[in-house]
C-alpha positions, 0 to 999 in steps of 0.5 A, a space after each residue: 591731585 593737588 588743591 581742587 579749585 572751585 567750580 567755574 562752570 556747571 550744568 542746571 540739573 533742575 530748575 523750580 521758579 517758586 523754590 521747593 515745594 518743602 521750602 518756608 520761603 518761596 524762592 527760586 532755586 536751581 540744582 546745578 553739577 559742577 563741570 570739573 569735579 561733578 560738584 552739587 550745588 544749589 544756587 538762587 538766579 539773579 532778579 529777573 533771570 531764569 535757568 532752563 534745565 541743561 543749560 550752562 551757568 558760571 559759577 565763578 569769582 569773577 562776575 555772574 550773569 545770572 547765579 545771584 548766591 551760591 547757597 551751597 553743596 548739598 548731597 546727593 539725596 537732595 536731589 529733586 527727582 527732576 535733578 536725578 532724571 538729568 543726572 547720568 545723561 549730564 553726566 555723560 555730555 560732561 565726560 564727552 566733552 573732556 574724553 581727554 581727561 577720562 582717556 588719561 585715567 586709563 593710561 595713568 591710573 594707579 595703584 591704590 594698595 597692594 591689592 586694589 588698583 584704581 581701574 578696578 573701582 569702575 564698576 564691571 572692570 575685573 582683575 583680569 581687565 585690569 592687568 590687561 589694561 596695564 599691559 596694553 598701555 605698556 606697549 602704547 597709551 590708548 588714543 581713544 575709548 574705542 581703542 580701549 575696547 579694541 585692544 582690551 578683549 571683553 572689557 566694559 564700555 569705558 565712557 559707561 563704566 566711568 559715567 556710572 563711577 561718577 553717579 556712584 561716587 555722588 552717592 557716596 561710594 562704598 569703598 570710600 575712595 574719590 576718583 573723579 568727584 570732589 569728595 564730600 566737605 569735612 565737618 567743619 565742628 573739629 576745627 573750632 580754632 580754624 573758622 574759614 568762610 
């Protein structure tokens, strides 16, 4: 996979005028998702700016219309109930709008040890699914989610199945492994002698 770059873009989850209710100072603040890899963050907007929930926020190196800080990641069990209400149908647009990506998951995954294959961490694919996968794209990659559903008897809604992987994985998934999502920042206090900002 590479270095992950830091998001560009990413979608207002939630936004509070007057910051949270919890919060000491009253500030406005916004609960946004990384588009690339489903990164939570959460960012203050420009004076005079506002968000709207849904819409789509650069959040770049190069100059920001609207995001004055990026206060940072949080996790998942930051999330205003407002964000979570929002989060499987972003998540859905955003898998939508980069079926590319998804569909390539299913013509490239792989396996991770001799027991566990990458296609079985989407919830309701099986072993039986998977080994059908596999030999269906041995004969032809898939063209399309719903090819996936034609030629791979009894499998679970792939679009589905990868957008609640994806919720899954923002939780903090079981098996540990990272498909999709960026994982989770290490603590930084093991490296004393490595101080990078």
């Amino acid at each position: 996979m590479g270095e992950m770059r830091a998001e560009e873009q990413c979608i207002v989850l939630d936004y509070m005028p007057t910051g949270k209710s919890s919060a000491i100072k009253t500030e406005a603040l916004a609960q946004i998702l990384g588009k690339e890899y489903f990164t939570l963050l959460e960012v203050t907007p420009k004076p005079g700016k506002a968000f709207s929930v849904g819409e789509e926020v650069y959040v770049g190196k190069e100059e920001r219309e609207k995001v004055e800080l990026i206060k940072g990641r949080i996790a998942f069990k930051d999330l205003t109930s407002n964000s979570l209400s929002e989060l499987e149908d972003t998540v859905l647009d955003m898998v939508e709008e980069q079926k590319d990506k998804f569909l390539n998951f299913f013509n490239n995954a792989r396996a991770i040890s001799l027991k566990r294959h990458q296609l079985e961490l989407l919830p309701g694919m099986g072993k039986k699914h998977m080994i059908d996968v596999l030999d269906e794209r041995d004969k032809s990659k898939f063209e399309s989610f719903e090819d996936v559903v034609k030629r791979v008897k009894g499998v679970p809604d792939p679009k589905k199945a990868i957008v609640k992987r994806i919720v899954e994985e923002l939780e903090g998934p079981e098996d540990k492994h990272y498909l999709f999502v960026r994982p989770p920042a290490a603590p930084r206090r093991f490296y004393p002698q490595r101080r990078r900002y």
